[in-house]
Phi, psi and omega in degrees: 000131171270132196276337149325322185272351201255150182240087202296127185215153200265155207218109194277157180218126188257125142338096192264321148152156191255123199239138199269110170249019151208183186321307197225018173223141183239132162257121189274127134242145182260150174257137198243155181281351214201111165305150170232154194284122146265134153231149218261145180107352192288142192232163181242154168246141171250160167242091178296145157300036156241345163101352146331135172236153146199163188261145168215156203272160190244153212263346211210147155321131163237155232257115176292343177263316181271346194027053164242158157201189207233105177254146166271109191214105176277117198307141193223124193272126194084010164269112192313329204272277186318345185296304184279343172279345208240355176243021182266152192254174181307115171109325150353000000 
């Protein structure tokens, strides 16, 4: 893939579902509206409706057929992104 060439695009995305895999780390997987160019190294930014962004890095190929993939997200207690990311529910 050439890097020169990607063009950063907003991608709606549902909670397909969460799973707790230690104390304080969660596997997100989201289902994407749209395929996406995955590249290894890639991160996705989230957005609040408050206009907070943060970046996380993706945990997993995502599956060109299935249009999921997977973040590894440690829960940081009282951080709006982890809060809302680590209580959300399916279909979200």
């Amino acid at each position: 893939a050439v890097l020169r060439d990607y063009q950063p695009t907003r991608i709606g995305a549902t909670l397909r579902c969460r799973e707790a895999l230690a104390s304080e780390v969660w596997r997100i997987r989201l289902e994407l509206d749209r395929p996406l160019r995955w590249l290894p190294g890639q991160y996705l930014q989230f957005h609040l409706p408050d206009g907070k962004r943060r970046a996380f890095s993706i945990a997993s190929r995502c599956v060109a057929d299935s249009g999921e993939l997977d973040l590894h997200v440690r829960h940081a207690q009282g951080g709006s992104f982890t809060e809302v990311l680590c209580h959300a529910e399916r279909g979200q």
